[in-house]
C-alpha positions as MATLAB code, in Angstrom:
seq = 'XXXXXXXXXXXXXXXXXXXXXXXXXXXXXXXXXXXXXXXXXXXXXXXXXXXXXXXXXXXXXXXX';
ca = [
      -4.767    4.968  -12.368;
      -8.224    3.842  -10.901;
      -8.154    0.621   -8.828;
     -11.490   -1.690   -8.354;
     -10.876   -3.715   -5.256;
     -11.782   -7.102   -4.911;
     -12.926   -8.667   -1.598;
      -9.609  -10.889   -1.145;
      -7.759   -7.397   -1.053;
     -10.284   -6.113    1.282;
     -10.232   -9.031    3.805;
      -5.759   -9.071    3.756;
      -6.347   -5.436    4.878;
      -8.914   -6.307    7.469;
      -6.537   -8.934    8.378;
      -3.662   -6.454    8.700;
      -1.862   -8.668    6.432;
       1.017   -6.179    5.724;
       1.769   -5.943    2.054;
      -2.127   -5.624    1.392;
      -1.726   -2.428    4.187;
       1.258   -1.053    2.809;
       0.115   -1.325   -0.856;
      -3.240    0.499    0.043;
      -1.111    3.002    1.852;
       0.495    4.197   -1.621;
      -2.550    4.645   -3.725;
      -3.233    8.457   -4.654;
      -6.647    8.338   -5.698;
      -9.789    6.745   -3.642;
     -10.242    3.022   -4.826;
     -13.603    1.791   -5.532;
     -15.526   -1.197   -4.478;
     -18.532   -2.906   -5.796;
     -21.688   -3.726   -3.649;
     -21.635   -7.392   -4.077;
     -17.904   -7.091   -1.974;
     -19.398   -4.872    0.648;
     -21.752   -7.444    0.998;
     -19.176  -10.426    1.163;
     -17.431   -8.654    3.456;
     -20.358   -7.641    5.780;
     -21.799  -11.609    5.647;
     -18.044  -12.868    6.778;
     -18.758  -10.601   10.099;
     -18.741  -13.195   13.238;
     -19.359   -9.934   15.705;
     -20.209   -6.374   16.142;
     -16.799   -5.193   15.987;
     -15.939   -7.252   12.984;
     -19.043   -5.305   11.025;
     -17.417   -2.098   12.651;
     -13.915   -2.651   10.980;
     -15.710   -3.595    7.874;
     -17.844   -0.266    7.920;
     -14.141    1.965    8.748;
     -12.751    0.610    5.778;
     -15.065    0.756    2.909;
     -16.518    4.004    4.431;
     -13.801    6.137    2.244;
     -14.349    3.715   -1.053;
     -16.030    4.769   -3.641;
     -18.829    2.838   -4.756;
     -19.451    1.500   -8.527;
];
Protein backbone atom coordinates (compact mmCIF):
# COMPACT_ATOMS: atom_id res chain seq x y z
CA UNK A 1 0.00 0.00 0.00
CA UNK A 2 1.32 3.57 -0.96
CA UNK A 3 0.76 6.29 1.68
CA UNK A 4 0.58 10.24 0.67
CA UNK A 5 1.36 12.12 3.82
CA UNK A 6 -0.28 15.08 4.80
CA UNK A 7 1.44 17.93 6.71
CA UNK A 8 -0.57 17.26 10.13
CA UNK A 9 1.18 13.72 10.01
CA UNK A 10 4.39 15.33 9.24
CA UNK A 11 4.35 18.00 12.02
CA UNK A 12 3.03 14.95 15.01
CA UNK A 13 6.30 13.31 13.84
CA UNK A 14 8.34 16.44 14.07
CA UNK A 15 6.67 16.83 17.29
CA UNK A 16 7.66 13.33 18.42
CA UNK A 17 4.11 12.85 19.12
CA UNK A 18 4.37 9.02 19.61
CA UNK A 19 1.66 7.21 17.75
CA UNK A 20 2.48 9.46 14.59
CA UNK A 21 6.40 7.94 15.29
CA UNK A 22 5.44 4.57 15.89
CA UNK A 23 2.95 4.39 12.96
CA UNK A 24 5.69 5.76 10.52
CA UNK A 25 7.98 3.22 12.06
CA UNK A 26 5.78 0.25 10.50
CA UNK A 27 5.41 1.38 6.97
CA UNK A 28 7.34 -0.95 4.39
CA UNK A 29 7.47 1.14 1.50
CA UNK A 30 8.83 4.98 1.30
CA UNK A 31 5.75 7.38 1.78
CA UNK A 32 5.41 10.27 -0.42
CA UNK A 33 4.82 13.88 0.15
CA UNK A 34 3.64 16.66 -1.99
CA UNK A 35 5.56 20.03 -2.45
CA UNK A 36 2.91 22.27 -1.19
CA UNK A 37 3.57 20.18 2.49
CA UNK A 38 7.29 20.55 2.21
CA UNK A 39 6.57 23.97 1.89
CA UNK A 40 4.08 24.22 4.94
CA UNK A 41 6.36 22.57 6.81
CA UNK A 42 9.51 24.63 5.87
CA UNK A 43 7.31 28.19 6.43
CA UNK A 44 6.27 26.80 10.16
CA UNK A 45 10.30 26.83 10.82
CA UNK A 46 10.92 29.50 13.83
CA UNK A 47 14.93 28.55 13.61
CA UNK A 48 17.74 26.92 11.87
CA UNK A 49 17.41 23.75 13.58
CA UNK A 50 13.70 23.59 13.14
CA UNK A 51 14.40 23.82 9.05
CA UNK A 52 17.14 21.10 9.85
CA UNK A 53 14.60 18.55 11.39
CA UNK A 54 12.27 19.43 8.65
CA UNK A 55 15.01 18.71 5.89
CA UNK A 56 15.97 14.96 7.98
CA UNK A 57 12.58 13.98 7.63
CA UNK A 58 11.26 14.58 4.24
CA UNK A 59 14.82 13.90 2.89
CA UNK A 60 13.83 9.96 2.49
CA UNK A 61 10.07 10.90 1.07
CA UNK A 62 9.34 10.55 -2.09
CA UNK A 63 8.11 13.40 -3.88
CA UNK A 64 4.72 13.53 -6.09
Amino acid sequence: MKYLLDTDILIDVLRGYLPAVEWMATLTETPAVVSVCVMELIQGCRSKADLKAVEQLIAPLRRE
